[in-house]
N, C-alpha and C positions, 0 to 999 in steps of 0.2 A: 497508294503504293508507298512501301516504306524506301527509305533512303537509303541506297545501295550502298552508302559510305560508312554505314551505320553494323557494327558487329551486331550478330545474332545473339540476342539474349536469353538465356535458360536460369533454371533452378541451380544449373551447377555452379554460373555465379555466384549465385550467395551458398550453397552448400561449402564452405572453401575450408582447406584443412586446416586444422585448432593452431599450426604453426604461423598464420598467418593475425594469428592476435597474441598480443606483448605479454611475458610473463613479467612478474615485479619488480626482476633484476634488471627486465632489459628498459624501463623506464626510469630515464635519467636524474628527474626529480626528487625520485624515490632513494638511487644510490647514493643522492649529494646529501640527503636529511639523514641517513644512514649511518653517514661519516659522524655523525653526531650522536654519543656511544650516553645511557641514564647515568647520570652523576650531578654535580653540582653544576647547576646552569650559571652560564654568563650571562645571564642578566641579573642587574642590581632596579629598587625600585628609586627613585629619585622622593624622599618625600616633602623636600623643599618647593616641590612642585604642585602638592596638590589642591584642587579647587573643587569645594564642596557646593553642589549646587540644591535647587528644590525635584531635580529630576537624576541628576545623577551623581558619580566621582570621579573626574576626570586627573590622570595625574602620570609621569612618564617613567619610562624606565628605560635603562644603555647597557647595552652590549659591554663587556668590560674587554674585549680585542679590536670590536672595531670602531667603538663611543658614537655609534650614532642612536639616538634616542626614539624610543616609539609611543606613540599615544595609548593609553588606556585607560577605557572606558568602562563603568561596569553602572547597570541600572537594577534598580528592583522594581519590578513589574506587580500590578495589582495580579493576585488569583496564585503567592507563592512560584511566581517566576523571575528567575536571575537572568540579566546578559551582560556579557563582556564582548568590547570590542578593543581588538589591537590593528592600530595601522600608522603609516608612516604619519609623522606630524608633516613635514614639506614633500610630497614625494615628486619625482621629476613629472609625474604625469599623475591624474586620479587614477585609482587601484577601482578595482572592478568591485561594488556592493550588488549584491543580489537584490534588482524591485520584481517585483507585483509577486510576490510568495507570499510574503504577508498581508494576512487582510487589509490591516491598517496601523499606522504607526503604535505601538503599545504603550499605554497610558503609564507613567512612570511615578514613584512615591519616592520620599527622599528619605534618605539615610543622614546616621548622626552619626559623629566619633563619639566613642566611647574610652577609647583608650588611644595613647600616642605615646611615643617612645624612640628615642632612636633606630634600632632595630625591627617596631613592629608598629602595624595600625589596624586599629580594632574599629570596625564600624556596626552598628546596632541597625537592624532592620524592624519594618513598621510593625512586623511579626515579633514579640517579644520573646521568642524563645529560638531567633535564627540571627548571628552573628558572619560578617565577613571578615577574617584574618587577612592580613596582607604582611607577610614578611619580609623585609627590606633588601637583605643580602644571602644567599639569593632570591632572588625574587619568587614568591611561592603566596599560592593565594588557596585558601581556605574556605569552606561554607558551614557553618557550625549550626546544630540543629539541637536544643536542648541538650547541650554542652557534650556531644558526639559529633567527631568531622563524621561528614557527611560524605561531601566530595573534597577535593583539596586538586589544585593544577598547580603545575609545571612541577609537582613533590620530584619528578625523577629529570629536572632538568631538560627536557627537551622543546622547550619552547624557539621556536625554527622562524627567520625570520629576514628572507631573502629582499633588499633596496634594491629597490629599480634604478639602472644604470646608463650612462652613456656609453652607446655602442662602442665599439675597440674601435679599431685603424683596419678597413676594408681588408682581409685576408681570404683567401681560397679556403673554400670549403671543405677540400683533399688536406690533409699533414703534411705542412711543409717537409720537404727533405731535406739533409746537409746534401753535403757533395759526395759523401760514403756511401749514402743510401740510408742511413737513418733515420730515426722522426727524430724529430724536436720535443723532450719531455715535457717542456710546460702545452704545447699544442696538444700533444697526445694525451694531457692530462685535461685538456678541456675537452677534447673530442668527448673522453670518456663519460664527461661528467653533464655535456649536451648544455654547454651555457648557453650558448649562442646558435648553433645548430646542435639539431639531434637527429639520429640518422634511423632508421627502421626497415629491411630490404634497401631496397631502392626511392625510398623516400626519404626526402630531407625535409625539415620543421625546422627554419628560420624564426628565432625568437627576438624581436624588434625592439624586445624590450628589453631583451636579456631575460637569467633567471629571475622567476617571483614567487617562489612557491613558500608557502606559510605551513607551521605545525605547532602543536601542544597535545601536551599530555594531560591524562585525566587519571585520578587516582579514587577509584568507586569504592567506599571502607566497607566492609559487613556483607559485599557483595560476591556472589561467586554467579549467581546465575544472569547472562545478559542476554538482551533480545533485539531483533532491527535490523537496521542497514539495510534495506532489499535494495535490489532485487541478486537472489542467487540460489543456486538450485543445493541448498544445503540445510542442513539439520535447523531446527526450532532453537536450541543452545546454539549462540556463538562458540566458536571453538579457541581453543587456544593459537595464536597464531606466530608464536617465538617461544623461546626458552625461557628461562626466570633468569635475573642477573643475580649480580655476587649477594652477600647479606650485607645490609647497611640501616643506617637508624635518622631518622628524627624527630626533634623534641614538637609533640605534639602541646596540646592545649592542657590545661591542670596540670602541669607535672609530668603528663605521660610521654614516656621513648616507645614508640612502634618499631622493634627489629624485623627485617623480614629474612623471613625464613625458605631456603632454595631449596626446590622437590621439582622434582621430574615431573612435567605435563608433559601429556600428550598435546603437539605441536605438528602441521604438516610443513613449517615454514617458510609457510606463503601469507599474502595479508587478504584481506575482504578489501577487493576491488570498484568501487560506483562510479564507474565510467560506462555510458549505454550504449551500447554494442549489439548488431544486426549478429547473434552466433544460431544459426542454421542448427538444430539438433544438438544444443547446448549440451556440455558434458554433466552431470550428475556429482553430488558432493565437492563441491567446483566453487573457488572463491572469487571465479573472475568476471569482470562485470558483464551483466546480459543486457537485457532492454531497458530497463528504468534504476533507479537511482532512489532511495527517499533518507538524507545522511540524519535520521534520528536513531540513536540505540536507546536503549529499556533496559534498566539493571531493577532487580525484583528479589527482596529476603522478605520473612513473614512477615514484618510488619511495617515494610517502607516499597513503594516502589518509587522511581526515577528514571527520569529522562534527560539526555543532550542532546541538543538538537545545532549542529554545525552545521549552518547556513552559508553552505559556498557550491559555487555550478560547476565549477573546472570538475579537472577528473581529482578524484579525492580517494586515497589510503588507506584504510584501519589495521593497525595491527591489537591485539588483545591479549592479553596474559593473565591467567588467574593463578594467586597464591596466598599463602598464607599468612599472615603476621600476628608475632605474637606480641601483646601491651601490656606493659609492663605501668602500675599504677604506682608514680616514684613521690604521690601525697603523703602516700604512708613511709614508714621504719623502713630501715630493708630488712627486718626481719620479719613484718608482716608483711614485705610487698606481694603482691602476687602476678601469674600472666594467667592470660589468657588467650587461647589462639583465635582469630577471627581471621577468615578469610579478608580479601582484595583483589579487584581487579582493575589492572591499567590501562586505559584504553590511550593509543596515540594515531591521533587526525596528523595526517598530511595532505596538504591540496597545493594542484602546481599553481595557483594564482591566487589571485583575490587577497582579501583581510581575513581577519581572524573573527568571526560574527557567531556567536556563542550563544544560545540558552539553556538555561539548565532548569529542566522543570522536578519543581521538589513532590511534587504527590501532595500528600504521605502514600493514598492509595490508587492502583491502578486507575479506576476511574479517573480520578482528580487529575493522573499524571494523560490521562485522552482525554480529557476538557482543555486541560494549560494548553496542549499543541494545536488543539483545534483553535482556542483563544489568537492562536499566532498565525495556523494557515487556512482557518475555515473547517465546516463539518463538511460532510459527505452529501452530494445534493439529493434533494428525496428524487429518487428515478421515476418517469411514469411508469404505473401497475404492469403494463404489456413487457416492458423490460426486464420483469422477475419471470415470466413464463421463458418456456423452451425456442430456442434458435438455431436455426435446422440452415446448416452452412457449408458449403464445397467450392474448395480451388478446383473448378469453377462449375456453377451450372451453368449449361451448355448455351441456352437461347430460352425463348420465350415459351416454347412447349414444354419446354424440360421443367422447367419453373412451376407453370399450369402441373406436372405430370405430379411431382413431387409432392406439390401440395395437396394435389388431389389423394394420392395418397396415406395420407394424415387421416383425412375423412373417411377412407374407405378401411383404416388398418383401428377406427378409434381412438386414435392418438392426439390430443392436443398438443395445439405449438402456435407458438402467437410469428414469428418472425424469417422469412427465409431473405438468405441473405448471398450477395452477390460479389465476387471477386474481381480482380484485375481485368478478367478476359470480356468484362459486359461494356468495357469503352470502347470507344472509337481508335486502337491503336494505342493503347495506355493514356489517353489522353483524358485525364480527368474532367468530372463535369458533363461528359459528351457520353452516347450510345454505340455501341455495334453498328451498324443501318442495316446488315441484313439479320443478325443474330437476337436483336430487339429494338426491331423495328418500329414498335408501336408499343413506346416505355408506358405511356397513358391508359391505355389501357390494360394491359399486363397490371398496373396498378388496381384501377378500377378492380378487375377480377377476385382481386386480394381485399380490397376496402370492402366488396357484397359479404368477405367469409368474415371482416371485422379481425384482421390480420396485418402485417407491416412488411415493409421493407427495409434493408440493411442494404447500401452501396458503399462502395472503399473508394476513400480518398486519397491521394500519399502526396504526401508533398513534395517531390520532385514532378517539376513540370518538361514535358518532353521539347527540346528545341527544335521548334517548328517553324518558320514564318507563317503560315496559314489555319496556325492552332493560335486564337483568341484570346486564352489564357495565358499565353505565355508570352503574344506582341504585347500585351496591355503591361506586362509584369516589367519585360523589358525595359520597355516606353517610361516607365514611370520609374524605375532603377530599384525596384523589387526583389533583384535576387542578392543572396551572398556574395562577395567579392572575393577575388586571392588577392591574394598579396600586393600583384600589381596592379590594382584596380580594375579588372575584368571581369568579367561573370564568371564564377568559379560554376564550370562543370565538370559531370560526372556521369560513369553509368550507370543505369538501374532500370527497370522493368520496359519504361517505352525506349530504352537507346541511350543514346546523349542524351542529357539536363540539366536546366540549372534549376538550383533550390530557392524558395522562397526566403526572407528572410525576417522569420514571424517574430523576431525580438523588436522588430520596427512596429510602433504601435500602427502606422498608416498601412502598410502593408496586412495588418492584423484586420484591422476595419475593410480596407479593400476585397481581402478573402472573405470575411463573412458576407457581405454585398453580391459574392457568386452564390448563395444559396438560394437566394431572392427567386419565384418561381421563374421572374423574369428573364433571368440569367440563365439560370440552371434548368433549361428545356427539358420537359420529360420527367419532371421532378414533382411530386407530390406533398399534401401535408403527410402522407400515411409512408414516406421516404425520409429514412434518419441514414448518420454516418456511421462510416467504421475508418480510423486514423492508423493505417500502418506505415514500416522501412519509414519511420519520424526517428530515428536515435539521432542525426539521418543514417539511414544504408545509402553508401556509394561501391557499388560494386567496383573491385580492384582497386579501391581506393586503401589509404593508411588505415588498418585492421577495419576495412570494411565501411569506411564512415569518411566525414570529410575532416579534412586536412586542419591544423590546430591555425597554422596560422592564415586563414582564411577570416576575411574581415566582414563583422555587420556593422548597422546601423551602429552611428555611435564613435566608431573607429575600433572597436572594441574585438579581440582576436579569437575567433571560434573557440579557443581551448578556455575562455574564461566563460562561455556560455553554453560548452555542449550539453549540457545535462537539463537544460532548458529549453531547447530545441523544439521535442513533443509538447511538452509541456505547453507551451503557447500555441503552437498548433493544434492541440484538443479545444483551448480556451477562446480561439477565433472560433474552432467550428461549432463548437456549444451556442457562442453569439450570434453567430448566421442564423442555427437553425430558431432562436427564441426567436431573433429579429422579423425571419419571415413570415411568424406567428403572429406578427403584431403585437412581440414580449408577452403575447397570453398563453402558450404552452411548453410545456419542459421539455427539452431537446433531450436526446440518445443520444452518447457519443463514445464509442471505445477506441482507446487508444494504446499501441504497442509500448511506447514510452511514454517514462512519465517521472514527474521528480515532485518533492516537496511539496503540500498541493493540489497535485493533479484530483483528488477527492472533490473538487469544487466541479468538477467540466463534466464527470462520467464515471465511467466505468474502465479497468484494467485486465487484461488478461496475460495470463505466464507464456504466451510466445510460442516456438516450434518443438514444441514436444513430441518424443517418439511413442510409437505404439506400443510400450515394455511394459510390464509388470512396474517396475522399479521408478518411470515416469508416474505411474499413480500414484506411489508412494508418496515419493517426494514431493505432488503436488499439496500435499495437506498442511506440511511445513513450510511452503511455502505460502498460499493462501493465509495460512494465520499470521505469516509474519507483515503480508500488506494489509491485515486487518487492520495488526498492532497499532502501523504506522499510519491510521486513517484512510487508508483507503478500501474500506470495506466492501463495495461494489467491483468484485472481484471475480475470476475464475480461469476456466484453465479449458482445452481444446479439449473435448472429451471424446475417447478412444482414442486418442493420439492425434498430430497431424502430418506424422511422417510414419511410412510403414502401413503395414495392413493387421489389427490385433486381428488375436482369436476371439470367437466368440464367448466364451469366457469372460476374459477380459474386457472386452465391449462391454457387458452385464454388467461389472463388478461395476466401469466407469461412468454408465447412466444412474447406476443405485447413486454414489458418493456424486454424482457431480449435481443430481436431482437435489441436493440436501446442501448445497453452499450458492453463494449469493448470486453467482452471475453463471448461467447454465444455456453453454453453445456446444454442441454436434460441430466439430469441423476435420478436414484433409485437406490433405494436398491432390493436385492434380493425377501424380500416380500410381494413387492408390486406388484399391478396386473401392465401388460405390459402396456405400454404406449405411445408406437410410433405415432405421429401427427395426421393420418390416423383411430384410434382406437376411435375416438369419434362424429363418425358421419357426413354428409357430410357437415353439415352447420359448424361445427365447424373444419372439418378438413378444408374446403375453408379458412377459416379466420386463422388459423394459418399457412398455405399456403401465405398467402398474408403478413402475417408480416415475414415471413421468405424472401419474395421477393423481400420487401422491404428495408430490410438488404442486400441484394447482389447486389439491383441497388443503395444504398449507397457507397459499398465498396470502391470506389474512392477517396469518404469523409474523408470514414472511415483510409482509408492508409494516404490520405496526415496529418490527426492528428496525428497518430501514428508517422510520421516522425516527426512532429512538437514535439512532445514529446521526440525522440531520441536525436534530434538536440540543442531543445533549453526547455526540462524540462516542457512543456505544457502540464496540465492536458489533455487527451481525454475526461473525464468525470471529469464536473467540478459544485461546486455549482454556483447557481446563482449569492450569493454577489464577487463571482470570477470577473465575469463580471461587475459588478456593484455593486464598494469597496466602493461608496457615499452614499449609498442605504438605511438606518437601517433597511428598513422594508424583506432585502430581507437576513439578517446576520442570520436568524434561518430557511430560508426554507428548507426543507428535503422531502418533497414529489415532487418535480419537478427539473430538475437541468438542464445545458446547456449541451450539445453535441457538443466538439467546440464552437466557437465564435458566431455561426449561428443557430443552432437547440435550443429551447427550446422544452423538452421532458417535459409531467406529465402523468406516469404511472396509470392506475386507478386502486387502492388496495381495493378497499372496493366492496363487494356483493351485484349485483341489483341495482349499479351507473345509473343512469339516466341522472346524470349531475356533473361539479366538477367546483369548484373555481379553477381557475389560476389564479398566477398573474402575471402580464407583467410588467416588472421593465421599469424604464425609461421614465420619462417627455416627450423626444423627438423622441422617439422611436416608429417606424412604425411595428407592427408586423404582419405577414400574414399567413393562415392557408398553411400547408407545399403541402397537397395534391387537397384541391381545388384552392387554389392562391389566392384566396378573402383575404382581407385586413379587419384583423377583429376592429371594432369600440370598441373605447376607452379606459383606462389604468386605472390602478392599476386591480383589482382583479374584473376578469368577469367568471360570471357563464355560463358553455357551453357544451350546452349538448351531450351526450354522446351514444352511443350505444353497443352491445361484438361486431360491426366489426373492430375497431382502438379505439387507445386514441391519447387524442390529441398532436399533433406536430405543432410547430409553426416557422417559419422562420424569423429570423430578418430581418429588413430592412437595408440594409446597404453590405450586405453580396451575397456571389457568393456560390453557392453549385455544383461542378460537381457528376454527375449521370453516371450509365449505360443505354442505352435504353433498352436493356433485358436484360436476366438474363438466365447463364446454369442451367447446372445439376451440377455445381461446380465451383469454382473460374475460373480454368485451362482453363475452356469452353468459359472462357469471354474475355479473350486477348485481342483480336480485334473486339466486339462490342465495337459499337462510341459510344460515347459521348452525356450529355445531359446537358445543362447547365441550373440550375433556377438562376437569379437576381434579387433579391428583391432588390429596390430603396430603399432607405432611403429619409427621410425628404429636403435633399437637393436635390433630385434626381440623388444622385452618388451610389458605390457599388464596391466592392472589394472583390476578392478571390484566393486561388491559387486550382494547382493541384500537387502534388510529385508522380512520375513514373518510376519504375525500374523493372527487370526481375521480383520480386517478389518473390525470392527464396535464391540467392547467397549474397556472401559478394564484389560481382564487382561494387556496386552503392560505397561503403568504397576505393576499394584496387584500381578499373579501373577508378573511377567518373563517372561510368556508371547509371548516374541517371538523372532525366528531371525535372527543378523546374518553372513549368510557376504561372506567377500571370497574373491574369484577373481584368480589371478596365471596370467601364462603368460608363463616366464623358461625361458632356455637350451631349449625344446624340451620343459619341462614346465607341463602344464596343470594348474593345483591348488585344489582346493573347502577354504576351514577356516576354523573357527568365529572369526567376529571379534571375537564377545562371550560371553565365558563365563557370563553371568549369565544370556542367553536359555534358556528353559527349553520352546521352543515347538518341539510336531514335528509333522511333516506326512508322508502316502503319495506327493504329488509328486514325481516325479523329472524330471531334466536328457535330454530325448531325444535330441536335438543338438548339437552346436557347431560354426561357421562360422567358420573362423581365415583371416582376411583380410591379404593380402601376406605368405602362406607364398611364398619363392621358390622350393622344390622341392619334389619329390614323395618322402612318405617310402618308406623300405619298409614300417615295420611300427606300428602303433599300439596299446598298451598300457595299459590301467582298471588301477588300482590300487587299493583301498579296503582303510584301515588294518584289518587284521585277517583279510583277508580272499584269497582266491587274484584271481592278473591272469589278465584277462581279455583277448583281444584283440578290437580294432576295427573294426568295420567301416568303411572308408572312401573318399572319392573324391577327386579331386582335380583341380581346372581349370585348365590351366599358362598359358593367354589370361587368366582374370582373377588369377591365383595366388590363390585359395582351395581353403583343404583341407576337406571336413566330413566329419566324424564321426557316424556316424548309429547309431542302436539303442543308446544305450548305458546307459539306463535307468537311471541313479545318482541315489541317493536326495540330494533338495536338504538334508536333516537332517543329515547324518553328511559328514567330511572322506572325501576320496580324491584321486587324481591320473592324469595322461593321458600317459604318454612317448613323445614321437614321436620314432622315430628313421629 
């Protein structure tokens, strides 16, 4: 019986209208950094100060109004990475540094002066052709890259930089009044500016420490195109997010004056928000923070890409301005001088707390510039195999029949799907950890039933725990001072799904170890190996709480004030439940975990999905820019609620959202409670066929699909990546957002719009042969062809150049496919060569890490030989799969004879056919083991 004291909890709690979360004006922090207009910064650098060490250059710089000094730090990092750190040298209390984001402390080289001067300090990096400027007055710091700034900070003066205070003299929260009835200006001037309190409805945020909020600018040369900052439901291009200011100059490096030149952008002027926020049916083209957070932007011209990566957890800013500047080369006459206009874009970080903790990753190339950050926070962890198959999910299924019905289902319509998953309604009263008792009565076997079809389980965790005396989890939490505190040292509660709660408070490493400890089967009754997590309402969601979430000055472990750690919240709450689930494996197998929120990082724990999306045409859309932008930022194990989770699509729509969601990394079926059902089968037979078909073509992918994910673990590669990824030379392909690459080889274009007949692609590449994926025809000519379309597929396009392994079928689950063979497509490229690998391991365990129990072949097909060989001598992993097939796409002629050759072994000849309308040759029967080298001679 629930507690009659306790408000009835609904959807419409958190459905709450957009008015109840802050627009930019109305966050105080933001209006006081504001007051602070681009010109010539008050800061001077002190160079009497500095100390050259073997790891870094530390040395200070003063405010010229209020002279108190700040520390700065700047390092160079092995692999072309910079950081800068600015923080108080005495402050009255440690300022909050963000730990466990980065792997591990980054190994650091040391720099030398090169030059010194009153005015300037030139320092030489280990890179001989990368220089750091530092200008004295004002203080402005520079990254020179074969003798082009690269980046350059504080160029526009804004470096923001709020001393922690001793609180004032106890005053009322309310504006004092005279005796007239008016305010007091200087109160009303603090009300406004939220030193000490800030007020939001009827919430007030007592700041104990006073203001602390930090900024800098960043000045991106040669760049117009930026990328990053998720999470937000908007365009692939950052936008512009302020006006240009006035024209102003300064003396750059060799001589050169850069003028900048003032032109009308398009501006909505508002800023990109990463503060993680529970927003119900988030608005679209929206800069305001949603679920997760990751503060890296991506600036990208042909032939340099860059990264910054602002390492701070508070709620944090960006505004962005792109224009133009034109440089003026003042080495020469003036009468030979000349300009030239080059674009630039400014980017300016604000965060209400913390230090100033800076990387700047230099590339030169995309890749390089997803290695550097992976170097800082980790690759993407390789998911078990079952994890890339379909996940068939609903707020809520009903009870243990419903479960059994569904599934069965699956079997009865021929639909594979490795996962059904379970919401809020399967506890015991939102009590996490616990069952139904009448609704799933018998969790054990409900499992069982699932582990005969070689299938999984998905339960939701959340981190608020229901205040119960008689609920386990939450005496123990109490008992041991587990949860978040307010202000006044009490259990900060709130409401959400079970009623009252308090939250856990997973910045506490014991608390961290605690929760994983409840996954133990011991603990977690009813729980299975074949039972993984789902982490949602972690931003945290506090219903009625300050914009949904809990209160800033709400304290954890540490002493330390929620607003310096909300952005890390999930974050560590993914990262315990990852631990639990390895732990209760006895660390031998790789744990599931999706999580709503997620910050810097979160790539190490799981998987990420985009949150409450509507049933609209225009949420598919935007999910594709959205997806690529947490690819960018490392987190590649990605995706989005397919057919919506609010609303009821058309069937249409459903179609369109199984095609496009079959074809990106992390593919779940979910709703809400009240929508009508929607399982694949439920709209009729034409369209349950065609969603059948694209679910099937995702599992005879999965091959594909595992050797990227490795490639992502290993070496920081997008799975789901933009086009100008591939082709950095490109301009024309630096803003596409409706089509993107799948790997090196698939080019995927989702069809989002109602009643397509037909859609523009466009095929990047002069030299580039591309060919349709599923007829093998070689489609005629480049840039942007129109092609048309039907509801049974969208288009997929295979490069030329490229190898794609296959399954030839497909189970009722991953588990089912083991040892179905192999199918290999070759798309020839322009030269008639082609290249691919495959990555293959148990699929489950950590023995491909701990045993090198893993298979890395790469496949070439040069001059007319097809060839299998080991790409990593350390794999030690074997398998009875063999290669059944191969499909060699833009053979021009038919050969005579085809020849197996395996090292040691007698040739063999091949069966084969040949189609001289699409020129594909296939080779069929040939049954060669995917473990061992051999080759294919067609002559």
């Amino acid at each position: 019986m629930e507690s009659s004291s306790q408000e009835e909890i609904s959807v419409a709690d958190e459905a709450v209208d957009k008015s109840s979360f802050k627009t930019c004006s109305q966050i105080a922090f933001y209006r006081r950094q504001k007051h602070l207009c681009p010109g010539k910064s008050l800061y001077r650098a002190l160079l009497d100060t500095v100390e050259l060490s073997d790891s870094s250059v530390k040395f200070q710089i003063t405010n010229e109004e209020c002279k108190v000094p700040l520390l700065v730090e700047f390092y160079e990092i092995e692999g072309s990475i910079f950081r800068l750190k600015v923080n108080e040298i005495a402050p009255l209390k440690p300022r909050y540094q963000v730990p466990d984001v980065l792997i591990k402390e980054p190994a650091s080289l040391r720099l030398t002066i090169s030059q010194r001067d009153a005015g300037k300090l030139v320092l030489s990096c280990s890179s001989e052709d990368q220089q750091l400027h530092i200008t004295v007055n004002p203080f402005q710091m520079q990254l020179v890259s074969k003798n082009e700034i690269v980046l350059s900070m504080n160029t526009n003066g804004l470096l923001y930089f709020e001393h922690l205070q001793h609180p004032p003299p106890i005053r009322e929260s309310t504006l004092q009044k005279r005796a007239d009835g008016s305010a007091d200006s200087s109160e009303e001037n603090q009300e406004d500016l939220g030193l000490w309190e800030e007020k939001f409805g009827s919430f007030s945020d007592i700041k104990a420490s006073g203001p602390s909020s930090v900024g800098l600018d960043f000045s991106l040369h040669g760049y117009e195109h930026v990328y990053g900052i998720p999470q937000h439901a908007e365009t692939l291009l950052l936008k512009n997010t302020r006006e240009i200011g006035k024209v102003s100059s300064y003396q750059g490096i060799r001589g050169r004056v850069f003028f900048w030149i003032p032109q009308l952008c398009p501006s909505d002027n508002d800023v990109y928000r990463l503060y993680n926020l529970d927003v119900f049916g988030y608005k679209i083209h929206n800069k305001m923070g949603i679920y997760g957070s990751v503060p890296l932007l991506l600036a990208h011209k042909p032939d340099r890409t860059i990264g910054v990566f602002w390492l701070n957890s508070s709620e944090t800013l960006v505004e962005i301005a792109t224009k133009a500047a034109a440089e003026a080369d003042l080495s020469r006459t003036p009468e030979l001088s000349k300009q030239r206009v080059l674009p630039q874009t400014d980017v300016r970080w604000m965060s209400e707390s913390g230090i100033i903790d800076t990387f700047i990753l230099m590339g030169p190339h995309s890749f390089d510039t997803f290695k550097q950050y992976a170097e800082l926070t980790g690759t993407q962890s390789l998911p078990p195999l079952f994890s890339l198959g379909y996940h068939q999910s609903r707020w809520n299924y009903e009870d243990e029949n419903d479960v059994k019905e569904v599934d069965a289902g699956f079997d009865k319509y021929c639909i594979p799907y490795d996962v059904i998953w379970l919401d809020i309604e399967h506890t015991d009263g939102k009590r996490y950890f616990t069952w139904d008792k009448k609704k799933f009565c018998n969790p054990d076997r409900m499992q069982k039933e699932l582990m005969k079809k070689k299938r999984k389980l998905v339960v939701i965790v959340d981190p608020h725990i229901k205040v119960d005396p008689q609920y386990a989890i939450y005496t123990q939490a109490k008992g041991k001072g587990y949860f978040v505190k307010d202000r006044t040292g009490k259990d900060f509660e709130g409401l959400c799904w079970p009623g009252l709660s308090s939250y856990l408070d997973f910045t506490n490493p014991n608390v961290r170890e605690w929760y994983a400890d409840q996954f133990a089967f011991k603990n977690y009754k009813g729980s299975s190996e074949i039972l993984f997590v789902w982490n949602d309402m972690n931003e945290p969601s506090v219903f009625k709480g300050v914009e949904l979430t809990m209160q800033k000055d709400a304290v954890h472990h540490g002493s330390w004030e929620h607003r310096d750690v909300h952005n890390l919240y999930g974050f560590y709450q993914q990262m315990a439940t990852a631990e639990g689930l390895i732990r209760r494996s006895g660390e031998l197998e790789r744990p599931f975990v999706l999580t709503r929120s997620f910050f810097a990082g979160s790539q190490k724990y799981g998987a990420v999905w985009t949150g409450d999306n509507r049933a609209d045409w225009s949420y598919l859309k935007i999910s594709i820019p959205m997806l690529l932008t947490l690819s960018m930022v490392g987190i590649s194990f990605c995706g989005v609620d397919v057919g919506g989770f609010i609303g009821n699509p058309s069937p249409e729509l459903l179609v369109r959202w199984y095609q496009a969601g079959a074809l990106q990394p992390f593919f779940r079926g979910h709703a809400n409670m009240h929508t009508k059902r929607r399982e694949p089968w439920l709209f009729g037979k034409e369209n349950t066929q065609i969603i059948r078909e694209a679910i099937k073509e995702r599992y005879s992918l999965l091959p594909y699909l595992y050797s990227l994910f490795y490639r992502a673990h290993t070496a920081a590669e997008p799975v789901m990546r933009p086009v100008w990824v591939e082709f950095p030379k490109e301009l024309k392909t630096f803003g596409i957002e409706d089509e993107y690459m799948l790997g090196n080889a698939l080019l995927v274009y989702p069809v989002t719009e109602p009643k397509a007949t037909a859609v523009d692609v466009f095929l990047p590449g002069s030299q580039e042969i591309w060919y349709d994926f599923r007829r093998f025809r070689r489609l005629e000519g480049q840039g942007t062809l129109k092609i048309p379309v039907t509801l049974n597929s969208i288009p997929v396009i295979q490069r030329g150049g490229t190898i794609i392994p296959l399954k030839t079928s497909v189970g009722k689950s991953t588990e089912w496919m083991t040892d179905v063979p192999y199918e290999l497509h070759v798309a020839l490229d322009y030269k008639e060569t082609a290249t691919g690998e495959l990555y293959l391991d148990d699929g489950h365990s950590f023995q491909y890490l701990h045993k090198k129990q893993f298979l890395l072949r790469k496949f070439t097909f040069q001059e007319c030989v097809f060839s299998s060989r080991c790409a990593d001598e350390k794999g030690l992993f074997h398998t009875r799969c063999v290669v059944e097939q191969v499909l060699i796409l833009g053979m021009k002629k038919q050969p005579s004879s085809v020849i197996a050759r395996i090292h040691g072994g007698k040739d063999k000849a091949v069966v084969f056919t040949y189609d001289a309308k699409s020129s594909v040759l296939t080779l069929k029967k040939l049954s060669l083991n995917i473990s061992i080298d051999w080759e294919i001679e067609i002559k």
